[in-house]
N, C-alpha and C positions, 0 to 999 in steps of 0.2 A: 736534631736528628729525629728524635720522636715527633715533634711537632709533623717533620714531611712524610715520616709515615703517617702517620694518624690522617692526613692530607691525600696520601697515595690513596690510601685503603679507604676513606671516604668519599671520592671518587669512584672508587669501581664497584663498589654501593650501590652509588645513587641512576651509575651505569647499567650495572643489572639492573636494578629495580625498573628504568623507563623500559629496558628489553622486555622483561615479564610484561609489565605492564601495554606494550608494543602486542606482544603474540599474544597476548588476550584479548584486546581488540579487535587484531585477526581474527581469531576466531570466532569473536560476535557475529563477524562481519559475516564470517563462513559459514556459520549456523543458521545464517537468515535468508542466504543466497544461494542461486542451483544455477548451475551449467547448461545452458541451453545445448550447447557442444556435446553433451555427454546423455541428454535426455530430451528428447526431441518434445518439444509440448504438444504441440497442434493435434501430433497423430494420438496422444494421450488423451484426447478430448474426443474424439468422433462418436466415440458409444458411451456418451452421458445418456440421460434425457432431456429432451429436449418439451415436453411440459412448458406450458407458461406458469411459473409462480406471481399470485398475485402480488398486487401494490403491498397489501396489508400482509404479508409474510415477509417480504421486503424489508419492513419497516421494520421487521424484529433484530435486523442483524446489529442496529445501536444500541451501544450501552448508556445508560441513565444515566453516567458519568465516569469519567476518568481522571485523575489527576486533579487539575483546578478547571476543567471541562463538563461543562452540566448541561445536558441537551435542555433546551428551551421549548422548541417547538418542527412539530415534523408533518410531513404536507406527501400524499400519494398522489397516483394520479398517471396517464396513460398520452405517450408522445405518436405520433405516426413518425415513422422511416421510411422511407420509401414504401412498398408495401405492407409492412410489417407495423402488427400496432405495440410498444413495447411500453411494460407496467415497471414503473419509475415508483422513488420515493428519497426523500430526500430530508435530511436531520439538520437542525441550528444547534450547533454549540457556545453556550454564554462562558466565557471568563472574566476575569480582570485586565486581560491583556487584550480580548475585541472576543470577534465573531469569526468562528468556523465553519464552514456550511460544507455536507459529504452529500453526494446522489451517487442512489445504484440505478444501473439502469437491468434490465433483461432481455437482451438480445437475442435468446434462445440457443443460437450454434454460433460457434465460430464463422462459416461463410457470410451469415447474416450482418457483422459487425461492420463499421466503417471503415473504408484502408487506415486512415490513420492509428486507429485502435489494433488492427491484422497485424502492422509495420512494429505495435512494441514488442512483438515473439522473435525481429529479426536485430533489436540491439544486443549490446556488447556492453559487458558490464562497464559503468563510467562513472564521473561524479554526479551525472542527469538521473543514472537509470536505478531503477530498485526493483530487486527481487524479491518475493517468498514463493515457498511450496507453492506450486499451481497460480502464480499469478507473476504479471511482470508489469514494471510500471515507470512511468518517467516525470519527470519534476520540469514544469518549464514557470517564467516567471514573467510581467510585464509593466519595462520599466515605468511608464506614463501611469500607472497607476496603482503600482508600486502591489500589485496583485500577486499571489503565489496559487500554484496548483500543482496536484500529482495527481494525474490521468493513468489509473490500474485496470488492467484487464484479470479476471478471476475465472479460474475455470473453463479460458476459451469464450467464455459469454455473458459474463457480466461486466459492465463496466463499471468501476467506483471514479468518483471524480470529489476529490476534496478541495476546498478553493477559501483563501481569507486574502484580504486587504492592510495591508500594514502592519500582519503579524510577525511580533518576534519569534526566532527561533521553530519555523513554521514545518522547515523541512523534518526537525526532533518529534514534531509536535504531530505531525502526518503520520510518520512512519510507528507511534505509540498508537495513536487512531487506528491504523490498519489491524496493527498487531492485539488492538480490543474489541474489533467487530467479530460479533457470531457469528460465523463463519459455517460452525455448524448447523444451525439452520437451514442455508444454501444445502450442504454437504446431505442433507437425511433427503432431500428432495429429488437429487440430481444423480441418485445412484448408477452405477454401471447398466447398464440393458442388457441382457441375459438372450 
């Protein structure tokens, strides 16, 4: 009889314990994530400034490393868009596990960006899509060569684009990335307009 007690009540243990452990995940989850439904982004963006920040301020938002991540080598530099000439910079991260390579791009405003980039303000949160404060972003992958990327939009007008090739645990490995870019940087530039 004691043994199926001691059995019951072991059980409802280990049952609480995955529940806590359950609604804290939640909540990680929640803490990272914002409701498009509840908080309109786009129009939250119109009265940034719109300033070009150079290459070289650009390149401050990488950290010198994270985890087993240690930027190698980082490269500036200016793409044309259609009209538009936008001041790019882009970080290699070395591990033991390969290569990570992040580019920001500066788009200036939201209108200026490419549809595809416009379309990630109108997903739905999924297992593709990722959120933070002021940014929304989505993970696609390619099976022939076995590529991973998350394409984030920041502020309505920056693009980050992270990209590695045969990385384990890539999507853990982005979303830590994201979450160690100086971000402030961007933020002292791009103040509200008055």
């Amino acid at each position: 009889m004691k043994a199926i007690l001691f059995a019951i009540l072991t059980l409802l243990m280990f049952s609480g314990c995955s529940k806590k452990e359950k609604a804290d995940n939640q909540q990680q989850v929640a803490d990272t994530t914002i409701s498009f439904e509840s908080k309109p982004i786009v129009s939250n963006y119109q009265n940034i400034s719109t300033e070009p920040i150079s290459s070289d301020i650009l390149k401050k938002i990488f950290p010198e490393s994270f985890g087993d991540l240690r930027l190698d080598k980082v490269n500036t530099g200016k793409i044309k868009y259609s009209s538009l000439t936008v001041n790019t910079a882009s970080g290699e991260y070395v591990s033991s596990l390969g290569l990570v390579v992040i580019y920001i791009y500066d788009y200036l405003s939201f209108s200026n960006l490419p549809e595809h980039l416009k379309n990630l303000y109108e997903l739905k949160p999924g297992k593709d899509v990722y959120f933070i404060k002021n940014g929304a972003g989505v993970f696609s992958s390619d099976e022939l060569s076995n590529g991973s990327k998350l394409d984030l939009v920041y502020y309505g007008r920056f693009h980050i684009k992270i990209e590695a090739i045969n990385y384990p645990n890539f999507r853990e490995t982005a979303m830590d990335l994201v979450q160690n870019l100086n971000f402030s940087v961007l933020e002292k530039l791009i103040k509200v307009k008055v």
